[in-house]
C-alpha positions, 0 to 999 in steps of 0.5 A, spaced: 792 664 842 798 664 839 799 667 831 802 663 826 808 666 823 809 669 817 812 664 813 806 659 816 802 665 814 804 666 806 805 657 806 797 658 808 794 663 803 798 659 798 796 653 798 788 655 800 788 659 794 790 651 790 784 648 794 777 647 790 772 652 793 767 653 791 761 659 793 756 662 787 750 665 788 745 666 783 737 666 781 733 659 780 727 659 775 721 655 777 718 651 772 712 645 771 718 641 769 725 645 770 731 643 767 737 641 773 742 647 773 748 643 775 754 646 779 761 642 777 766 641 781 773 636 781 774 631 787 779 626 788 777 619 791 775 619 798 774 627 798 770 630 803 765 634 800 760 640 804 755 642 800 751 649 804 744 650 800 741 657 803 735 658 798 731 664 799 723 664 800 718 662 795 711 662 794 709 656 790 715 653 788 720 647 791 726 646 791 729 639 789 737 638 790 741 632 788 749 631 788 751 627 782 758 624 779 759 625 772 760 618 771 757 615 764 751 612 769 751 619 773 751 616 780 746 620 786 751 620 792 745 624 795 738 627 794 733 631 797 727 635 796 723 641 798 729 644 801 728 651 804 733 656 808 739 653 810 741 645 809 748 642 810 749 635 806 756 632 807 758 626 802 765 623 800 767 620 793 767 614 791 772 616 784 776 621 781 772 626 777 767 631 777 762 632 782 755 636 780 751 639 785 744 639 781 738 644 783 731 642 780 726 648 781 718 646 780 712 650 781 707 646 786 700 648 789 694 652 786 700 657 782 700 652 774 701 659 770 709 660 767 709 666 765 710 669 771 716 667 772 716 665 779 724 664 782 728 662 788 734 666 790 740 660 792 746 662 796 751 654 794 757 654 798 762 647 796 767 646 800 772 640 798 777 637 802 781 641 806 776 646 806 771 642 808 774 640 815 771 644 821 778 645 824 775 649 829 772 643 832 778 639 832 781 644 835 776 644 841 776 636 841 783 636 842 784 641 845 789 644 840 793 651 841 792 656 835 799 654 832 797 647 832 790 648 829 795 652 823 799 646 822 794 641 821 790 646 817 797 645 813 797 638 814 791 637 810 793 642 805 800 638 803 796 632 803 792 634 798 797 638 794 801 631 794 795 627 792 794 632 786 801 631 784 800 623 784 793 624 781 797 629 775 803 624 775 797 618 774 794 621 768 801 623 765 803 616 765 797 614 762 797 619 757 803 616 755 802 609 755 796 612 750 801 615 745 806 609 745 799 604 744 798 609 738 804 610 735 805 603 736 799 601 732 800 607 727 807 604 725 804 597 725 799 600 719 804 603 714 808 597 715 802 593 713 801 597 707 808 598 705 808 589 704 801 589 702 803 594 696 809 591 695 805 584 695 800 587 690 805 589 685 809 583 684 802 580 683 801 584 679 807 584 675 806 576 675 799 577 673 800 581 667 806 577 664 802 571 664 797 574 660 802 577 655 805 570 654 798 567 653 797 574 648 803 571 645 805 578 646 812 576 649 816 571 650 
């Protein structure tokens, strides 16, 4: 297998280090009724997205995983109860946004006492994009030598390099044209009250020199 050189090598670590991974490891309290301990991660539409649950042994426990989007209505992309040991979900978003891996852990079987503090050890692994493309597949599929699997490797990292900077520029344009809107509506509002000052004062000053007159206070 041919090494990419170091220049290809450099470009490589760079541009993984800009790629969204995310792998945490930590304890899940189980509970009757257990809270969603959510993991939150960004995507951009039409991201694939490999999320690796191991989940540790646990008498009297079950473990529940769903994957959500933070939309205003939190959509389910795909749900799943009882998970154990290692489970692979793939999904694809549909959305710019977040991306939450949700975990539930609830307390089932003869066990109904919640102060013994039953939990489950998780291992979560999300891979992103780029990240999560099996190139080692691909490779074996198209019969790619070692430097072609390194280019298209980098391929799929340029590419989402250029969507986050076409993400960026779109939200940069939008903010823009929210400040614009503002400051548009902001001027409009002080000319308002500038006339409508203005239009009070010469009322008033109509006003009180008609009341004088009537007072025989003025000519």
């Amino acid at each position: 297998m041919v090494s990419p050189p170091w220049p290809l090598r450099f470009l490589l670590i760079f541009l993984s280090l800009l790629n969204a991974v995310s792998a945490i490891k930590f304890t899940l309290p189980a509970y009757r009724y257990p809270p969603q301990k959510c993991i939150w991660n960004v995507a951009h539409n039409n991201a694939l997205v490999i999320v690796t649950a191991n989940v540790g042994p646990g008498a009297n426990q079950r473990v529940d995983i769903e994957i959500v989007d933070s939309g205003p209505n939190r959509n389910i992309y795909l749900s799943k109860k009882g998970i154990k040991g290692e489970t692979r979900l793939a999904i694809t978003t549909h959305a710019e946004g977040e991306v939450g891996v949700c975990l539930r852990n609830y307390i089932e079987g003869g066990s109904t006492d919640e102060s013994s503090k039953l939990s489950r050890v998780v291992d979560l692994d999300i891979d992103i994009g780029a990240d999560a493309v099996d190139y080692n597949a691909i490779a074996n599929q198209e019969s790619l030598s070692g430097l072609e699997t390194e280019m298209r490797k980098l391929e799929g990292l340029v590419k989402e390099v250029v969507d986050e900077m076409n993400y960026l520029k779109k939200r940069e344009e939008r903010f823009t044209g929210t400040n614009f809107s503002t400051n548009q509506r902001v001027q409009n509002f002080a000319w308002f009250t500038i006339i409508s000052l203005a239009g009070l004062g010469v009322w008033q000053i109509f006003h009180l020199r008609a009341f004088f007159k009537r007072k025989y206070l003025i000519d």
